[in-house]
Structure formats: C-alpha cells, structure tokens
N, C-alpha and C positions, 0 to 999 in steps of 0.2 A: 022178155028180152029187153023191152022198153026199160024197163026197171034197170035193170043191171048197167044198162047201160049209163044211167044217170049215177048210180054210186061209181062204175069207172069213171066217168066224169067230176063226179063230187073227188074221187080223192087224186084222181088224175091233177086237176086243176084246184087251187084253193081258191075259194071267194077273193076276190078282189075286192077291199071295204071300200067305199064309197066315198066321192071326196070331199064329204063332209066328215066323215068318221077318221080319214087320213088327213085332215086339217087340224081336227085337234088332236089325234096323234103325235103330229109333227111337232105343235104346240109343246115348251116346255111345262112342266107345272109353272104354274104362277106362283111369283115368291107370293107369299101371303100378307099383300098390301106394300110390297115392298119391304117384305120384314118386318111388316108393323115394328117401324121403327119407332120409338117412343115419342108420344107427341111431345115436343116442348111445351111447357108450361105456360099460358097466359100472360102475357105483360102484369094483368091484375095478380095472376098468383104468383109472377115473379115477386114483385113488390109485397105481396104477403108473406110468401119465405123466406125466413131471417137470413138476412142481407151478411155476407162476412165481414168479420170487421175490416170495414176500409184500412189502407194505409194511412194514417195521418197526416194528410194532400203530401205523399211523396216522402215518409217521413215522419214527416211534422218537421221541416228542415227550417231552423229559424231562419224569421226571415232577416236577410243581410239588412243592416241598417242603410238607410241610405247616405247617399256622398258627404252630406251636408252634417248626416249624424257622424260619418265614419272621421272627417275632418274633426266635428267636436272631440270624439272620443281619444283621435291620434296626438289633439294637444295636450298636454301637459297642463297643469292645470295652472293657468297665469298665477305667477308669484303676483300679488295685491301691487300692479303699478309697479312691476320689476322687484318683486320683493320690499318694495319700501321700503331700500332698506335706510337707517338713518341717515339724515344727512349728514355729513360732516360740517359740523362749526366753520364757515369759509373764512377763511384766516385772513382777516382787515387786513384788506390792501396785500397783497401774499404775502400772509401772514404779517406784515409789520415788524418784519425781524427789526431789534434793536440797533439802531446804526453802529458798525463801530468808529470809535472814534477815529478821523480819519489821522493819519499819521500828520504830524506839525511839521511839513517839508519836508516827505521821508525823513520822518522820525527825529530830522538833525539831531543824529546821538553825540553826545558832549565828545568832544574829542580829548581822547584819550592820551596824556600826558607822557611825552618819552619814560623810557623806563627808568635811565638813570633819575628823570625827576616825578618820577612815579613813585617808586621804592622812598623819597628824600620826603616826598611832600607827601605822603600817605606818613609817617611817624609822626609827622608835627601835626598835621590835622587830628590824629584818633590820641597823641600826646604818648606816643612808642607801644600803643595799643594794637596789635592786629585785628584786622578786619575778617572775617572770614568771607568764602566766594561762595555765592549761591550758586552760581550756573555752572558749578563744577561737572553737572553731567553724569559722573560716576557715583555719585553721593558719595565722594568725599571731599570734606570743606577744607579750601586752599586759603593760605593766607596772601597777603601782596608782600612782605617778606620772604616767599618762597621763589618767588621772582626776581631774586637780587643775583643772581646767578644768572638769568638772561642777559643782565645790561649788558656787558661784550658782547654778546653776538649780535644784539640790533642795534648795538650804536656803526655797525660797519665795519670792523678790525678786521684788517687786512691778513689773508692766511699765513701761515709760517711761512717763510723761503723752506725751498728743499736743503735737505743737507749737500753742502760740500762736496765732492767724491774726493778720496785721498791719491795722492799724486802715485805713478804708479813708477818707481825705478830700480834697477838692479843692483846687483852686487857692486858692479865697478860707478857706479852713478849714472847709470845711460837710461834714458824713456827709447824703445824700440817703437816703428809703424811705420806698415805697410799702405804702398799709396799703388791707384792704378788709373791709367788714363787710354780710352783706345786697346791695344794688344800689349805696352808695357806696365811694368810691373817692377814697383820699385819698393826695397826694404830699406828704412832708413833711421840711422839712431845719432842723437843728440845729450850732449853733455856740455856746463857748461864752460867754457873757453873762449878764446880770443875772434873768434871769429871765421875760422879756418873749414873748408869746403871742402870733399874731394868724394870724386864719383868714378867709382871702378877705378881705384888706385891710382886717380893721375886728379889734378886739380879742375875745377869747377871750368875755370876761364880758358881753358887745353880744350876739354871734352865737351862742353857749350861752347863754343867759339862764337855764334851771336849774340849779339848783345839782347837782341827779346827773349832769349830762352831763358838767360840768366836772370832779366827783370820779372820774368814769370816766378822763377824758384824763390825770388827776395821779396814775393808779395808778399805771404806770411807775415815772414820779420817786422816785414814797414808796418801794417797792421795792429800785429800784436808791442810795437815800438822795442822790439827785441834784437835789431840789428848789431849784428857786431858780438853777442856776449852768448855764442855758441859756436861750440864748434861740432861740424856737422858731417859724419862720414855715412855712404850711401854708397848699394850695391844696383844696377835697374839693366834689365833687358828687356826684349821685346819689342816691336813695334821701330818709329823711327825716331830721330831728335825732337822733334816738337810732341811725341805722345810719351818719350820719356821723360823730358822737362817738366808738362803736367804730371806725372806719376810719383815723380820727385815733390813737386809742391803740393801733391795732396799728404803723402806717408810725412814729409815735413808738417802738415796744421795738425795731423793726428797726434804727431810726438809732442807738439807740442803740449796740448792737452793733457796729454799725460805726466808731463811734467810739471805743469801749472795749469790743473783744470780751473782758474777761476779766466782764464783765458780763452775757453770755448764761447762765450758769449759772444766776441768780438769776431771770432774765426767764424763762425757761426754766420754773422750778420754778412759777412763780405761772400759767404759762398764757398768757403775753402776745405770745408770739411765735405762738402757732396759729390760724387762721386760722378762724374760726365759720363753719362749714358752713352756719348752719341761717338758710334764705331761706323766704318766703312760698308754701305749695303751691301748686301752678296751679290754674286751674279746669279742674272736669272736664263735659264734654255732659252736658247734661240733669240738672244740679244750679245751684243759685244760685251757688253757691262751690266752692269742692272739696272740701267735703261737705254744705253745707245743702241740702237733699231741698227738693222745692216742698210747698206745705201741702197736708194731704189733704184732699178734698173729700168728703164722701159723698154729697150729691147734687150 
C-alpha cells in the first residue's frame, strides 16, 4: 500500500528540481565567449600586415606655394628695367629745332605798286617780257599783263548812274497822278502851258480861298523852278480843304516826275513825293474821342 502510494505520489506531483538545477535552467546558454568574437590583431601583427596603401598625405595634394612664392609667381616677369627699352637720342635742348628765321618786322613785304603802275613799270623792268606768277595756287602760271584789266576797278571808278526813266505822257501831251493826303484823294494832270489852275471845274484861288492852302499846292513848282509853264487841271474829294490841298500837292510832285523825271531828285529832297501817313485816330469805347475821358463826377 505503502508503495503505491509513492508512485500516486511520484506522478501525482512531479519533482520540483532544486534550486540550483533551476538556476541554471533559467540561465541562458552562454553565447560562447561572447561569440568569440575575433581577436583583433596585435598592434605588432598589425604593423606586420601589409599596411594599404596610404593616401598620398590626403592625395598627395601639392603643396600651395607660399605667399611669397604665390606673389613671385603672379608677377610677370620684370621686363630687364621696364624693358630697357632704348633710349631715345634727347633732342639737345628739345630738340634744337632750327630757328626760323624771324620775320624783318613782319616780313615788311615790299609794297606793292598800284596797278595801273604795276602793269606800266613791270614791261619796262622785264623790257615787255612777262613775268609769270608762282603763287598762282591753281597751278596755273599768271602773267602781270593779265592784270591790266583790273586797273578800273582798284583805281576807284565810280559806278554807272542808273539809267534815266523815259518821261511817261499820253496822247493829248498830259503826265496823269494821283496824290492823297488824310481821307482826300486827288487826280491830277499837267501839260505844259501858261500857267493856269483849276480844281473841280472852278479856278484855284475860288476853291482855295486861303492864301496857305494855295502856297502849299505852289511848293512843287517853287522847287522844281517850274512856276508859271504849266498848266494844271485837277479833279479831288474827300476829307476837308487842308487834306485836299495836300492831295493836290502830292498827285502835282508825281506828275511832275512823269514828265520830267530828271526832276524827282529835287522833289525828292524836299519831301513831296511821300505820302503823309498821319490821318485822324479813331475813336476808342467808352471815351468821347480817342482819348477825351468822360468828366469825373464825384457825386
């Protein structure tokens, strides 16, 4: 019974291992030495197994030259004293140019003989031989007989008068002109005769009844020393007695001229032939006249 009881027991219960046999249980294997991981090699048997080839310290990178060399190398290589290059021969004293000669009191060039005794006294000098001109310029060689054709004009000869004008009169022998003075406006023709006047169909001394209006119309004549040896009919309106007596004495200096233009000169000189600008101003807005202001008022 005893027995039996033991193997219900034995397989009832399993051994409990003891705890030293469950200490190394628990235990893992041990790596083996740590994996006998491979010894490294010796410092000695490092240095005995072939070393790989080094880098060339880095390379082999040259080495930079230094400043002093980098300076030599970045100059160029001195031209021998700036090139040496020749001297140039220094021109004694700059250069020594030749003086020239200085001119003999600006040059005093001979003075040159008027033409007309240029032309006279060059035949007798060369014995009626022309001389030919160097400084002709064009290359072509002048004689001083080619110059006998200037003497008029640098001896001074005065220019031609103008021509004449021819006298200008009609059929019946009349010079017509018109004369204006102010707002009249006179037409006036001349022939010659006794000396006879007449203005708008009545006579001179009727229709000027002052004696200034008529000395005005007889300036001309005194003038031209022509009083008396015309006779003179004239048509004039416009304006009043004194701006048609001027109108009259101007259309009178024109006919004249036309009749005997060597007598504009004289007509001329006295003023008889220009035309008097000077007319009555206009009136201007807002004055009486063209210039009377209206009276001031203070009240």
């Amino acid at each position: 019974m005893a027995d039996e009881d033991k193997k219900a027991a034995d397989t009832q219960a399993p051994e409990q291992p003891d705890a030293a046999e469950q200490a190394k249980a628990a235990k893992p294997p041990e790596a083996p030495e740590k994996a006998e991981a491979p010894k490294q090699p010796d410092a000695a048997e490092q240095a005995k197994a072939p070393k790989p080839p080094e880098a060339p310290e880095k390379a082999e990178a040259p080495e930079q030259p230094d400043a002093a060399e980098q300076a030599k190398a970045a100059k160029p290589p001195e031209a021998p004293e700036k090139a040496k290059a020749p001297k140039q021969p220094e021109a004694p004293e700059k250069a020594k140019a030749p003086k020239q000669p200085e001119a003999p009191e600006k040059a005093q060039a001979p003075e040159q003989p008027e033409a007309s005794d240029a032309t006279a006294g060059a035949d007798e000098a060369t014995g009626g031989e022309a001389k030919p001109d160097e400084g002709a310029g064009n290359g072509e060689k002048r004689t001083l007989t080619d110059l006998a054709d200037l003497g008029g004009v640098t001896a001074g000869a005065p220019p031609p008068e103008p021509e004449t004008p021819e006298p200008k009169i009609d059929a019946q022998g009349r010079s017509y002109a018109t004369g204006k003075r102010k707002d009249a406006i006179a037409r006036v023709w001349i022939k010659p005769g006794s000396g006879r006047i007449t203005v708008n169909g009545r006579d001179w001394e009727t229709y000027f009844a002052r004696p200034v209006l008529r000395m005005i119309i007889d300036q001309p004549l005194v003038a031209a020393k022509r009083k008396g040896q015309y006779d003179i009919w004239c048509t004039v309106k416009g304006g009043g007695l004194s701006g048609q007596a001027g109108a009259v004495r101007h259309g009178l200096s024109k006919a004249l001229t036309s009749f005997e233009p060597d007598l504009r000169r004289v007509l001329r000189t006295g003023g008889f032939l220009t035309r008097d600008a000077r007319v009555v101003e206009r009136k201007k807005y807002g004055r009486h006249k063209a210039r009377r202001s209206h009276q001031f008022s203070k009240r």
